[in-house]
MILOPA-493085 format. One record per residue (C-alpha): residue in one letter; y, z, x. Coordinates in steps of 0.2 Angstrom, whole numbers, plus 2048, in hexadecimal, padded with zeros to 3 digits. Example, Ala and Ser with C-alpha at 12.3 -4.5 7.8 and 13.67 -1.06 7.14 Angstrom:
BEGIN
A;7EA;827;83E
S;7FB;824;844
***
This chain:
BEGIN
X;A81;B80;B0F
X;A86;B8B;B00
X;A96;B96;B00
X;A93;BA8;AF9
X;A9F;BAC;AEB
X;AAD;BB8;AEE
X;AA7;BC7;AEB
X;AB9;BCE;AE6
X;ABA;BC0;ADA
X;AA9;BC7;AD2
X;AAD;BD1;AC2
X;ABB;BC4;AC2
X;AAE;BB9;ABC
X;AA8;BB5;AA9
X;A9E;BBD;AA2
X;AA3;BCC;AAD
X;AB5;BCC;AAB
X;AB2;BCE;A93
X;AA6;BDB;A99
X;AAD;BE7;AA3
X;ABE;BEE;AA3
X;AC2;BF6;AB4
X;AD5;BF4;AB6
X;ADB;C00;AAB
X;AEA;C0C;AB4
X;AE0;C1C;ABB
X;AE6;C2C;AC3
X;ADD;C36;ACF
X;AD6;C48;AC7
X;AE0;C56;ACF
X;AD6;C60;ADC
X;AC8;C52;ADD
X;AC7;C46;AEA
X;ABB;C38;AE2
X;ABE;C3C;AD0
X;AC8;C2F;AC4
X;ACF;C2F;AB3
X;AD7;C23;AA9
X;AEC;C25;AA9
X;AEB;C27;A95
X;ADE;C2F;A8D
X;AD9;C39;A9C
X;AC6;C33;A99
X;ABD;C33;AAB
X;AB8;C21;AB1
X;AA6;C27;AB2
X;AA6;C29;AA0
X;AB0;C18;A9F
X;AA2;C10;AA6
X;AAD;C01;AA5
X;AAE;BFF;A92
X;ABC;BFF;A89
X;AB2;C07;A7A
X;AB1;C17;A86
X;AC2;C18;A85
X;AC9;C26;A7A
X;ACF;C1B;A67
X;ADE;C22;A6A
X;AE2;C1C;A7B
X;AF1;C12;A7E
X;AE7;C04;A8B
X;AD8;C03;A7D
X;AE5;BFF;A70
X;AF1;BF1;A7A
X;AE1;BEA;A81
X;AD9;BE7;A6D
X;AE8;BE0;A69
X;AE9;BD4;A77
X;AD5;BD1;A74
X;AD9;BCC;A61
X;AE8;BC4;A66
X;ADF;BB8;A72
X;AD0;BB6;A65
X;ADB;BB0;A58
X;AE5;BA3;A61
***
């Protein structure tokens, strides 16, 4: 018998994890319950959609995690 993948380990996972970017530091929107914004650019993670493109290009996570993608691409 097969064992069934972890499913916390699931976006963990090529081609997942170079796809979406989900662990970004986020604060809660004041006065909503279920609404979530990134700590930096303020851009809701609805709009984030996972992507780091939907970032603001000013955003201080977008920029360090470029420069940790071309850092790791050039090596």
């Amino acid at each position: 018998m097969t064992k069934a993948p972890e499913s916390s380990l699931f976006y963990s996972r090529s081609p997942y994890k170079e796809a979406f970017d989900i662990e970004f530091p986020n604060e809660q929107l004041p006065g909503e319950m279920y609404k979530y914004r990134c700590k930096y650019c303020k851009v809701l993670t609805t709009d984030i959609n996972g992507l780091l493109e939907n970032h603001k290009d000013g955003c201080e996570y977008k920029v360090l995690k470029m420069l940790q993608r071309s850092d790791s691409a050039g090596k």
